[in-house]
C-alpha positions as CSV (number, residue, x, y, z in Angstrom):
1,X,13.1,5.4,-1.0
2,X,12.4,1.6,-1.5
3,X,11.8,2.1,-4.9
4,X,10.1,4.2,-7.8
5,X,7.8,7.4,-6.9
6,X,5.0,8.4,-9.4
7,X,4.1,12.2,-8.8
8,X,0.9,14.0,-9.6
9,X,3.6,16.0,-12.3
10,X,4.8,12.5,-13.7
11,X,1.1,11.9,-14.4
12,X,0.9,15.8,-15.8
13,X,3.5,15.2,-18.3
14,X,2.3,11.8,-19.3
15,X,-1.0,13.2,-19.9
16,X,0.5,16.1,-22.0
17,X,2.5,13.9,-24.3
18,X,-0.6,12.0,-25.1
19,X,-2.2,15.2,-26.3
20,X,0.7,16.3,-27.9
21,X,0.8,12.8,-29.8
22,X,-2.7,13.4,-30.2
23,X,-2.4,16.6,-31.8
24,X,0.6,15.3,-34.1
25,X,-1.3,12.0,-35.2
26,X,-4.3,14.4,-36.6
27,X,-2.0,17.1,-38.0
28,X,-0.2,13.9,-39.9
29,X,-0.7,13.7,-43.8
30,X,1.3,10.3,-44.4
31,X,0.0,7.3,-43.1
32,X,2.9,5.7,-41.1
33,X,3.5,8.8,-39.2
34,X,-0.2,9.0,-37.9
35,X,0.5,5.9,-36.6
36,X,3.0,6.3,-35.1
37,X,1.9,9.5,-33.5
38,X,-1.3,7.3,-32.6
39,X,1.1,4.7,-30.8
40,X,2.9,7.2,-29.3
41,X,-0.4,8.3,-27.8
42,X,-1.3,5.0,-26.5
43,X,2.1,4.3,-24.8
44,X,1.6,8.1,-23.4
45,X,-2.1,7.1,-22.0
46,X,-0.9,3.8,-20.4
47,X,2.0,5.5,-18.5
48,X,-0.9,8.4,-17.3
49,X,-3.3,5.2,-16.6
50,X,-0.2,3.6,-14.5
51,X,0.9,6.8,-12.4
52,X,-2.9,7.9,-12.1
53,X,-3.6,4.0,-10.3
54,X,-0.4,4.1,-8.9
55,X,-1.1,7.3,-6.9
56,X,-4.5,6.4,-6.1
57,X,-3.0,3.3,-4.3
58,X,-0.2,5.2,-2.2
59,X,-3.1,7.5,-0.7
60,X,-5.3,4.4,-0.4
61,X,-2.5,3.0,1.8
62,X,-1.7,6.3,4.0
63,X,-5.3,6.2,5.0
64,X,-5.2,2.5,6.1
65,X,-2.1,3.0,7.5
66,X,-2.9,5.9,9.5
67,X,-6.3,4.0,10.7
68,X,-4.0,1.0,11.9
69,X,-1.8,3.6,14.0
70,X,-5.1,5.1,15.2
71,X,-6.6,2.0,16.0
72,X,-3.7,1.0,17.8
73,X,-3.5,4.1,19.5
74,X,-6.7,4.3,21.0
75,X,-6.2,0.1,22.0
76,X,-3.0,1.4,24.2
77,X,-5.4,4.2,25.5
78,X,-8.0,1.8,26.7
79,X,-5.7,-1.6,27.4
80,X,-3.6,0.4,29.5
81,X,-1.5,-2.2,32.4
82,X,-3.7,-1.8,35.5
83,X,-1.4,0.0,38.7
84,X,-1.4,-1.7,42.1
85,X,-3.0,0.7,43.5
86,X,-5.8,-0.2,41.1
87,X,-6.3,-3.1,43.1
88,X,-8.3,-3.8,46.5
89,X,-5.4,-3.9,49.2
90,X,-6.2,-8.1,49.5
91,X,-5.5,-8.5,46.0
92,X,-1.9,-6.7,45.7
93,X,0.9,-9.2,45.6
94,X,2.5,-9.0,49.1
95,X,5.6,-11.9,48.3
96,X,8.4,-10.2,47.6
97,X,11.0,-11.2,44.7
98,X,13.6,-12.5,47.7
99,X,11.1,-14.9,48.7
100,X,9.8,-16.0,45.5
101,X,13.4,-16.5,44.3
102,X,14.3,-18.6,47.9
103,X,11.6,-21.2,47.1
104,X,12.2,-22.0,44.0
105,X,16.1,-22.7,44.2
């Protein structure tokens, strides 16, 4: 892998330890531990928010990148090399290699 790889279950446990911090922030009786709870929570949200956009852009890009192989399928499909026999007899190429290669030299 070229580098990291968020997971739907990265973004489940982010999510969770949000709630959890959540939860502890409005259980909290002292002041500096709500907050802390509270910024716990935040970081926790911004890591869901990250994996969450993160994933939404890797599916993004397997659906363009399937419609360019698509799309590039179907172009070989229809700008297929035309055979010789393709052509009307008068407009095959009737010089062989040998003689091209004669001439020039």
């Amino acid at each position: 892998m070229a580098g990291p790889f968020v997971r739907s279950s990265n973004l489940q446990f982010f999510l969770a330890r949000a709630e959890q911090a959540r939860v502890e922030a409005e259980a909290a009786t002292l002041d500096h531990v709500r907050e802390r709870c509270r910024r716990s929570e935040a970081a926790w949200s911004a890591l869901a928010d990250k994996a969450h956009r993160g994933e939404r852009l890797r599916i993004e890009d397997q659906k363009r990148k399937a419609a360019v192989a698509a799309s590039i399928s179907n172009e070989d499909d229809i700008q297929e090399e035309p055979t010789e026999a393709d052509f009307p007899t008068s407009e095959r190429r009737t010089t062989s290699i040998r003689t091209v290669i004669s001439t020039v030299r």
